[in-house]
C-alpha positions in Angstrom: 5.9 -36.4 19.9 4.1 -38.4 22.9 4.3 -41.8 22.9 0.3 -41.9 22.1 1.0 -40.1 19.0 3.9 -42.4 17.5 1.5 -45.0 18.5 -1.7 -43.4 16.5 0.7 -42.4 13.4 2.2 -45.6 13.4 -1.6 -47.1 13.0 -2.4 -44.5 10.4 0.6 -45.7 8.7 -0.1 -49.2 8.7 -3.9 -48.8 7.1 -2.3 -46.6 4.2 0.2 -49.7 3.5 3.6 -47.4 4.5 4.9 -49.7 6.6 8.8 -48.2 6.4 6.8 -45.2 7.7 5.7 -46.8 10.4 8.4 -48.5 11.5 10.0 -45.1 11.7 8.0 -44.7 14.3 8.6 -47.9 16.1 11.2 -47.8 19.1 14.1 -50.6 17.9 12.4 -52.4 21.2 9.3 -52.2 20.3 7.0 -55.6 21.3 3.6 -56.1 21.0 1.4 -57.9 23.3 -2.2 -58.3 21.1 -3.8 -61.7 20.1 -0.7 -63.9 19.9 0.4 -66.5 22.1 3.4 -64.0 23.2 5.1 -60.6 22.4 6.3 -60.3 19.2 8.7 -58.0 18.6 9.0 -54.8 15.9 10.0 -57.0 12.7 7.6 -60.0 13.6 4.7 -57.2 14.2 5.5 -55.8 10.9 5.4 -59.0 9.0 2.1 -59.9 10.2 0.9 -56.6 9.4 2.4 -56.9 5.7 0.5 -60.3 5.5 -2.9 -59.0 6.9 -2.5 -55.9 4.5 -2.0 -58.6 1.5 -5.0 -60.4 2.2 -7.5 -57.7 3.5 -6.4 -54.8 1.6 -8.8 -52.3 3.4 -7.7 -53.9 6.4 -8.3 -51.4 9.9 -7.5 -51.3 13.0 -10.0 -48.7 14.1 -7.7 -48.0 16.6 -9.1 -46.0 19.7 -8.2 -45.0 23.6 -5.0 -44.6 23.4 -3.5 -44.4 26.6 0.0 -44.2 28.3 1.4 -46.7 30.4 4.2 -45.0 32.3 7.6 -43.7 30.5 7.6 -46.0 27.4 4.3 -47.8 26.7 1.4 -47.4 25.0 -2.0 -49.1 25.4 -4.1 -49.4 22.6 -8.0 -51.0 22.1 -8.3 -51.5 18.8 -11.7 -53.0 16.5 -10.2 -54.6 13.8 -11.9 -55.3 10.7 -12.0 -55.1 6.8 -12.8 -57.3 3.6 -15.9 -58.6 5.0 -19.6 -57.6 6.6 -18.7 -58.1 10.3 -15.7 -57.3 12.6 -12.9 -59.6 12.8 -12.2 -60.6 16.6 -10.0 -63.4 15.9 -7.7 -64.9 13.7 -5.6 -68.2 13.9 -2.1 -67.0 11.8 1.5 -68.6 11.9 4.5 -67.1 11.0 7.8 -69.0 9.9 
């Protein structure tokens, strides 16, 4: 499986609430570098994700362009959106 396709599984995943499915899918180094004010690694990612799929329950990511940054990354441009008429570009959230 390419990196791209862990990647786009591991979005599908997410959507349909299986997030021990998706972190299956998720390298034990796994850090994500989206809209927070530094990486956050798998466990933080999936807690957010958990949160954002408790509050917008047809949360989306609309993931798209997948693309593969060298040996072990993956660049993703996702539109996220869900539980409301427009398309969520940015959200204030704090984690413990």
């Amino acid at each position: 499986m390419s990196n791209s396709d862990a990647a786009r599984g591991t979005f599908q995943l997410m959507e349909a609430h299986d997030f021990d499915g998706a972190e299956a899918l998720m390298t034990d180094d796994f850090k994500s570098e989206g809209p927070v004010p530094e990486p956050v690694d798998r466990d933080g990612f999936l807690a957010l994700q958990r949160a954002m799929a408790t509050a917008f329950p047809d949360w989306s990511f609309q993931a798209r362009d997948f693309s593969e940054q060298g040996d072990t990354g993956v660049h993703v441009a996702p539109v996220q959106g869900g539980g409301m008429p427009g398309i969520l570009t940015s959200l204030g959230v704090s984690l413990p």
